[in-house]
Steps between C-alpha positions, in 0.01 A plus 500: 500500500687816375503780742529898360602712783501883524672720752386830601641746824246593707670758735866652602644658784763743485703774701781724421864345530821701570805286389845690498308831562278460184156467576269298274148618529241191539712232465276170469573278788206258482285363259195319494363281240302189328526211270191412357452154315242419243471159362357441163108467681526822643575380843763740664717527831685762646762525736621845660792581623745739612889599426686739672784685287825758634661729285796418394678770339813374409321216304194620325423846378250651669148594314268755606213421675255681301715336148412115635292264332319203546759291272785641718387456832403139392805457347653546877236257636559256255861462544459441845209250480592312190860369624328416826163419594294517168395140589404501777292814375371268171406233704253745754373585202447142353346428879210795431444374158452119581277615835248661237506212236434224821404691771429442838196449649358498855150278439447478842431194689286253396301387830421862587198687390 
């Protein structure tokens, strides 16, 4: 059963960093996202999660807050997530999909009214 997942960030924290007397205004130092599955039914799952970041200015150049886009910031996520924990994070998502395709039921018990 092929999977097609999308990513989105849902919200990011930031505050102003001074580094070697330079201060970077809003500097993103959390990020919070999902990964949504959809299987060829329409069934989906979604896992959320969250990935802290620190600036780093000696190995990344630094982009304005108000210049960052969706593709960057997940760019950042993804490199984190992808050499990790993406599995785990695929198979949550799995989990959620097969719980809607067989799910479970409480019927109750059969000798009570």
């Amino acid at each position: 059963m092929a999977i097609t997942y999308t990513w989105a960030v849902t919200d990011m924290k930031a505050r102003n960093e001074t580094i070697d007397g330079v201060t970077y205004d809003n500097t993103v130092i959390q990020t919070y996202w999902t990964k949504t599955g959809t299987d060829e039914n329409g069934n989906t799952g979604m896992f959320a999660g969250a990935t802290p970041f620190q600036y780093n200015p000696e190995s990344s150049t630094f982009i304005p807050f108000a210049e960052l886009t969706e593709e960057i910031v997940l760019g950042w996520i993804q490199a984190v997530v992808v050499g990790s924990y993406e599995e785990h994070v695929n198979e949550q998502i799995q989990k959620e999909i097969d719980e809607k395709i067989n799910p479970v039921v409480d019927p109750g018990l059969p000798w009570a009214n």
